[in-house]
C-alpha positions in Angstrom: 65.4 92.8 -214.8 66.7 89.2 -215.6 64.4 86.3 -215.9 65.8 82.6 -216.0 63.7 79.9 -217.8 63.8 76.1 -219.6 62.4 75.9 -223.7 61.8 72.9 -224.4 64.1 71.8 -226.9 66.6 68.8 -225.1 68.1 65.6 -226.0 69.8 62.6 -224.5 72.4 60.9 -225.3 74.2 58.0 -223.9 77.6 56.3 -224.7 78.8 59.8 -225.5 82.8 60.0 -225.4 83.7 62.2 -222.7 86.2 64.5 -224.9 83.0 65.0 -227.1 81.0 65.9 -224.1 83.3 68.7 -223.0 83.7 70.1 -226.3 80.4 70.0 -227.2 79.3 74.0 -227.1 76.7 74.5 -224.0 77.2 75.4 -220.2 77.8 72.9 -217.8 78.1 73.2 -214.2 82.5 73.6 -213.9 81.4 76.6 -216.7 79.3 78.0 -213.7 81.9 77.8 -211.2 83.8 79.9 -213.1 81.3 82.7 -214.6 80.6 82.5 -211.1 84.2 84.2 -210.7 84.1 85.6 -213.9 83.4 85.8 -217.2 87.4 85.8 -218.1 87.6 82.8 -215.9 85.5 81.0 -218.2 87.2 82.2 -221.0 90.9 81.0 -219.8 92.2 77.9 -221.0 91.3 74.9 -219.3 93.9 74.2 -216.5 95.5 70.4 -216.3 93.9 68.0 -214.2 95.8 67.5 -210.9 97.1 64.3 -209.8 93.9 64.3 -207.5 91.2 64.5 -210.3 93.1 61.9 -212.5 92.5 59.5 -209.5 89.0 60.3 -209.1 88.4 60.1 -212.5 90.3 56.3 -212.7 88.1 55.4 -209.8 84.7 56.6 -211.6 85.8 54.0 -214.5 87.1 51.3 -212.0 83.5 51.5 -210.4 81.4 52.6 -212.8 82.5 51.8 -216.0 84.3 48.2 -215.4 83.7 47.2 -218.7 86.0 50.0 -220.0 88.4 49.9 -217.4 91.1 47.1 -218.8 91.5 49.1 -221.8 91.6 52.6 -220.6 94.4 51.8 -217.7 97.4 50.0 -217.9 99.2 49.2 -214.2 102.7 50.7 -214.2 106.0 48.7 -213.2 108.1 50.0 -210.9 110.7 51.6 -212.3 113.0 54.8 -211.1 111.7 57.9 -211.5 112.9 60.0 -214.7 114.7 56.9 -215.8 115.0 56.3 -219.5 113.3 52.7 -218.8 110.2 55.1 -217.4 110.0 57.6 -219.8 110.2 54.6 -222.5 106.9 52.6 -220.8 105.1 55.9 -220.4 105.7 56.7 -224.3 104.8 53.1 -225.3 101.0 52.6 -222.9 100.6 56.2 -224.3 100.9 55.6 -227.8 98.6 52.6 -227.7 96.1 54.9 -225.6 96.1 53.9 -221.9 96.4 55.8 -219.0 99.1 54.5 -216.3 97.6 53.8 -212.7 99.8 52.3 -209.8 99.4 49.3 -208.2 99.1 51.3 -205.0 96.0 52.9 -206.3 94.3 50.1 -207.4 95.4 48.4 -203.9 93.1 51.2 -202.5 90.4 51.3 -205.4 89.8 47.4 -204.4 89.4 48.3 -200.7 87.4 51.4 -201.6 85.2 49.3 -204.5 84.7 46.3 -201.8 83.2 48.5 -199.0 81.1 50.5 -201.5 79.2 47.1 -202.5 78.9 46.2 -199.3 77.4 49.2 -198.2 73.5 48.2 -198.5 71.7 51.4 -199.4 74.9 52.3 -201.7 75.2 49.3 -203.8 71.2 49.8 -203.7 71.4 53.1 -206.0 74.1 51.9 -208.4 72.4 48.8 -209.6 72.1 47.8 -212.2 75.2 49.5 -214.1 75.0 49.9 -217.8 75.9 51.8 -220.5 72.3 53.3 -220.2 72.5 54.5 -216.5 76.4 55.3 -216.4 78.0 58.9 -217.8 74.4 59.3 -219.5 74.8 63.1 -220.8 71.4 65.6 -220.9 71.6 68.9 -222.7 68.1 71.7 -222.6 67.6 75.3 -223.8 67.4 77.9 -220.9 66.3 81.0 -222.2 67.0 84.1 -220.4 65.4 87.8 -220.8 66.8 90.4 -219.7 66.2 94.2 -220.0 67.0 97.4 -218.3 66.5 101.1 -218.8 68.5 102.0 -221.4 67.3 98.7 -224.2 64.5 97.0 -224.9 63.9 93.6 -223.5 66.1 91.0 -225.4 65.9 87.2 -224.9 69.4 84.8 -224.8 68.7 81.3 -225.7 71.5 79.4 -224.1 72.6 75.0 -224.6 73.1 74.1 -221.0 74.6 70.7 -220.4 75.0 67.6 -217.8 76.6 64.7 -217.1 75.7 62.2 -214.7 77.6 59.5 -213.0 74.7 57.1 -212.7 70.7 57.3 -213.0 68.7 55.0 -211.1 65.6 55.2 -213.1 63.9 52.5 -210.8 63.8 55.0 -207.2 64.3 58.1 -209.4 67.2 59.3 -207.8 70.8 60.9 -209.9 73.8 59.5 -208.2 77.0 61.4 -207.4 80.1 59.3 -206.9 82.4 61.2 -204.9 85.9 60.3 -203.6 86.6 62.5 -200.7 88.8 62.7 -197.5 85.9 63.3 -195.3 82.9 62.0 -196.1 81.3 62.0 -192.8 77.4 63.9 -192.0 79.3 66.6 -190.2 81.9 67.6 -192.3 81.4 66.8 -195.9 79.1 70.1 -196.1 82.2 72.0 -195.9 82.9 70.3 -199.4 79.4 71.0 -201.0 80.1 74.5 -199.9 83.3 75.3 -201.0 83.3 73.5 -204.7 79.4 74.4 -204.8 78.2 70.5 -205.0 74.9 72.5 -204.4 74.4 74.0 -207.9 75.7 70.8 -209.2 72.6 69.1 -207.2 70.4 71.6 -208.6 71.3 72.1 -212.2 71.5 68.2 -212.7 67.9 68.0 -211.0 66.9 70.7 -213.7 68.9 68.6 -216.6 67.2 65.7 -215.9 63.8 67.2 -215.2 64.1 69.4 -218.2 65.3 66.2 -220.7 62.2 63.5 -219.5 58.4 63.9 -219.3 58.3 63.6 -215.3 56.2 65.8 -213.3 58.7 65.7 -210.4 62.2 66.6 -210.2 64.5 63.7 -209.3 66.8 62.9 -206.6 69.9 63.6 -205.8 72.5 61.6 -203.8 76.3 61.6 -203.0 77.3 58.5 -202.6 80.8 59.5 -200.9 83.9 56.9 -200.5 87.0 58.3 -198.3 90.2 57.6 -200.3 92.1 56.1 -196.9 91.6 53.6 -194.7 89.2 52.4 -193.0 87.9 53.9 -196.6 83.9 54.8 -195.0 81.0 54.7 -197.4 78.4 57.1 -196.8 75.5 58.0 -199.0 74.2 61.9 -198.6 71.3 64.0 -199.6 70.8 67.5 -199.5 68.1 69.5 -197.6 65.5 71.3 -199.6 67.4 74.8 -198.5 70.3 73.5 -199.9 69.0 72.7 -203.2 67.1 76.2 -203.6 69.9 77.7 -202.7 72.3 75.9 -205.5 69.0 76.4 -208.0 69.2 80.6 -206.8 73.5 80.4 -207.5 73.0 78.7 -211.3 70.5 81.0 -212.6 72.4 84.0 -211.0 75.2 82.8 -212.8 73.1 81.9 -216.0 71.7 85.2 -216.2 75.3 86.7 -215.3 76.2 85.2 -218.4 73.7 86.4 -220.5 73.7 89.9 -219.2 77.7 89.8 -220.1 76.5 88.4 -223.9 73.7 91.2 -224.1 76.4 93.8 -223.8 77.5 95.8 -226.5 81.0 94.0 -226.8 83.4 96.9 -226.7 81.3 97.6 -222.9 82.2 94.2 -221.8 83.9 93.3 -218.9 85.4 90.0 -218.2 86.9 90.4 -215.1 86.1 91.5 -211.8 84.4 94.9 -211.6 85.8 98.4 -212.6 84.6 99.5 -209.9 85.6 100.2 -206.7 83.9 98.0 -203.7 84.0 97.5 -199.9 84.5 94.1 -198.6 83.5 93.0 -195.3 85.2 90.2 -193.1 83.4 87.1 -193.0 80.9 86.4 -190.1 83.2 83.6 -188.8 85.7 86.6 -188.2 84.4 88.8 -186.1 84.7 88.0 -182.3 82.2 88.8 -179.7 83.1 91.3 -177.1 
């Protein structure tokens, strides 16, 4: 038997340097994407961030963070590829701490920044920005019990953390920023689905919730900008099905966790099961007769 619940030991803290927020020792929700593969997924080295998330990331700051923008990226020249002159600019932006952006991208960050703030319920959500609202990071105690046959009942207290792109404390609501390709009512679903936005919904609902005396769990929007032209703005909520669901997927990963921790360590496994298992085809694969 596994049984998922909040202490209430939490704090807030804003301003906090993203390199410290990653490294700071609790379970966020990327940590449950991977338990949610495995535990030796979790445990793997962190992989590089693709050329895609580096974007993203730039366009969070450009957006949400002007103030910091100008002196975390520095436009490149154009220079040829794996010349000396470009391996000599790189070295120099990166000993003085800047990240290089293009001038393509920030071409496209000003078209995709211009029809986000004219977008009336978007622009809505993200004012006012501040350091107070923007990248505001929430950590909480969940504390899980577990027990079985064999052992007594044991209780795992775990530091579970989130970070959220912007609060709007005036309509309650957490906002997402999301650069997408699709980011229409039809078919950005497939995208919550398949990189679980879902449990991200639900465990920063629970963050916040579990961090501020409210007696109702907040909002939740994606506000969602396509990365080409004509660069649509949509702003998108999910169903209450939805969110149970992605509140169902973190604690069973949670308590997948701490059933792994509650293990004598020398029964561990990190990987998939030792065990043999039948599969099934997915439902979208089996054709009528």
């Amino acid at each position: 038997m596994v049984e998922v619940e909040s202490k209430p030991w939490f704090e807030i803290v804003e301003n906090m340097d993203n390199d410290d927020y990653r490294a700071y020792p609790a379970i966020s929700k990327s940590d449950l994407d991977k338990i949610n593969r495995s535990i030796a997924h979790w445990k793997a080295p962190n992989s590089s961030p693709t050329p895609e998330m580096k974007e993203g990331s730039a366009f969070h700051c450009y957006v949400l963070e002007p103030w910091h923008f100008k002196n975390r990226y520095k436009e490149a020249p154009k220079l040829t590829k794996n010349s000396a002159a470009e391996t000599k600019w790189f070295g120099a932006i990166e000993n003085k701490g800047f990240l290089p952006i293009t001038k393509d991208q920030l071409s496209r960050f000003e078209c995709m920044a211009d029809n986000l703030w004219s977008h009336p319920k978007a622009s809505r959500l993200l004012k006012p920005l501040n350091p107070e609202s923007v990248e505001v990071s929430y950590f909480w105690e969940t504390e899980v019990y577990i027990k079985d046959s064999l052992r007594s009942g044991s209780f795992h207290t775990i530091k579970s953390k989130c970070r959220v792109d912007h609060t709007n404390a005036y309509e309650n609501v957490l906002i997402d920023l999301k650069t997408t390709q699709d980011g229409s009512k039809n078919n950005f679903p497939m995208s919550v689905a398949k990189y679980r936005y879902h449990v991200q919904a639900a465990w920063y609902r629970e963050g916040f919730f579990r961090t501020h005396e409210v007696e109702e769990y907040p909002e939740f929007a994606f506000i969602c900008v396509e990365k080409k032209a004509p660069f649509n703005v949509s702003v998108l909520t999910l169903g209450e099905r939805s969110l149970a669901q992605g509140s169902l997927e973190a604690k069973a990963d949670i308590a997948e966790y701490a059933f792994w921790l509650n293990e004598p360590e020398d029964q561990r496994v990190e990987g998939y099961s030792v065990d043999i298992q039948e599969i099934e085809l997915p439902n979208w694969a089996f054709k009528e007769n």
